[in-house]
N, C-alpha and C positions, 0 to 999 in steps of 0.2 A: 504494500500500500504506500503511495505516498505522501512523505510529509507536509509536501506544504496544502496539500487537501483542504478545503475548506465547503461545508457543505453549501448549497445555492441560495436558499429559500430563507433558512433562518440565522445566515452570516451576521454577526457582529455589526457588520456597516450597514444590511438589510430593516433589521432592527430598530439600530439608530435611526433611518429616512424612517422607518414606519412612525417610530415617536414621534420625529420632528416635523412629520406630516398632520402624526394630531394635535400637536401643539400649535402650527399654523393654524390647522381646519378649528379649533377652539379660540384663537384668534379672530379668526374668517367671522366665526357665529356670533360673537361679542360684538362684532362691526353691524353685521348682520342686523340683533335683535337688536342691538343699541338703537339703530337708527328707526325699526319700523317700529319700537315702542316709543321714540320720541314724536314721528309723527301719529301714532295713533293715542297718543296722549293729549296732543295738541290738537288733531282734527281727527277724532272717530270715524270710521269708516263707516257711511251709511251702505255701501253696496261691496259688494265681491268686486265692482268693478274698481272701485277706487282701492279698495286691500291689494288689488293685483299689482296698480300704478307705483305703492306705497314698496310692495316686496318688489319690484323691479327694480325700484333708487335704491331700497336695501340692496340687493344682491350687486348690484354695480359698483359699490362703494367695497362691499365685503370682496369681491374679485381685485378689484384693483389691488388692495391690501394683499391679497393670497398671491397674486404676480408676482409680485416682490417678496415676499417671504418664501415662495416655494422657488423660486429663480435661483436668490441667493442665497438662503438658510439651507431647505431642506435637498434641494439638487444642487447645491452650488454650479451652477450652470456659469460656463465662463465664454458661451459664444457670444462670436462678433461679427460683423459683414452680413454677408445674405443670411448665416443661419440664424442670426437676430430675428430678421425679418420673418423665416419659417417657423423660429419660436413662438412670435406672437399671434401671425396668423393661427396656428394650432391652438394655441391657449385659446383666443377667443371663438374658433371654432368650438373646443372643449365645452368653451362657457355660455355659450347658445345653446348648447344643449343641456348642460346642468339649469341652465336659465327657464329654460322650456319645461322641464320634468321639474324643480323648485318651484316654480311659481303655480305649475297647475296643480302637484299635489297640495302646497301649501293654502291653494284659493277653493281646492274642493272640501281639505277640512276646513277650514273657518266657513264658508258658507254650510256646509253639515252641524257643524256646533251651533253655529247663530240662529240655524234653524231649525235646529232638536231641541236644544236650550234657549229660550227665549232670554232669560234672564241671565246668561251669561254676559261677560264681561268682553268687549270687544277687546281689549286688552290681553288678556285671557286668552280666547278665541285665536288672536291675529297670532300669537306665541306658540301654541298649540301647536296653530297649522304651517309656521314659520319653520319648530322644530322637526314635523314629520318629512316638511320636504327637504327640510339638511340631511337629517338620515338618511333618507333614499338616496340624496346624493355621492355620499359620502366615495363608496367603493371607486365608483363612475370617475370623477373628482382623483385619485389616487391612481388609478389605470392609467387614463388618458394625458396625467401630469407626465407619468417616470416614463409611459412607452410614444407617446406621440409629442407632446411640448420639449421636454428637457431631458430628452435622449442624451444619454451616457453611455458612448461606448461601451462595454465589458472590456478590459484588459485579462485575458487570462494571464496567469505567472505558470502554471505549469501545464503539463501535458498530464491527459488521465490513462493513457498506455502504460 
């Protein structure tokens, strides 16, 4: 067997991105809820349409943030020239699509809560449905980052012969 072997999946440095991805992605959500609790403290959402408006400035604010934190923190990513340009196209390709699946599952709970519960808290409600579509996100969000934005070659150091 050889020594310098290191297994693929659950490497040392695998690990580490895994943490510092959720330490980003808990980041992300503090940006995230920070913002659509402030505006739905300040202007209640009378409709799903306007929660949508409200989680769309959230999630745009909470991306920008995650750009930077996952560019440099968690991928230290160090391209420059065109693959700049292919990073961020992907990123915000990624982010239309995390944008698309966030926002609709996040507008189908809070329109469900608002209208199974009458008396809940729109407050409440918009957090609810804010959290279930970060979860959903999540995985989507962590794929799309390490395999299509901030591709890092593999250097292998040994042969497995």
């Amino acid at each position: 067997m050889n020594s310098n072997y290191q297994p693929t999946i659950l490497s040392e440095r695998k690990i580490g991105q895994v943490g510092k991805f959720l330490i980003t992605g808990c980041s992300n959500t503090a940006v995230d809820f920070s913002i659509i609790s402030i505006l739905l403290f300040i202007a209640p959402a009378p409709s799903s349409l306007v929660y949508m408006a409200y989680k769309i400035i959230a999630f745009s604010a909470a991306s920008t943030n995650s750009y930077f934190l996952n560019k440099y923190y968690v991928f230290k990513s160090l391209s420059s020239g065109k693959k700049v340009i292919s990073e961020k196209v992907n990123f915000i390709f990624s982010c239309l699509v995390s944008l698309g699946v966030n926002v609709l599952v996040s507008t189908v709970v809070f329109a469900w809560l608002v209208s199974t519960y009458p008396d809940i808290s729109l407050l409440v409600a918009g957090n609810l449905g804010a959290l279930l579509g970060t979860a959903v996100c999540l995985w989507w969000n962590y794929v799309a980052y390490k395999y299509l934005v901030f591709k890092i070659e593999e250097n292998p150091t040994a042969s497995t012969a």
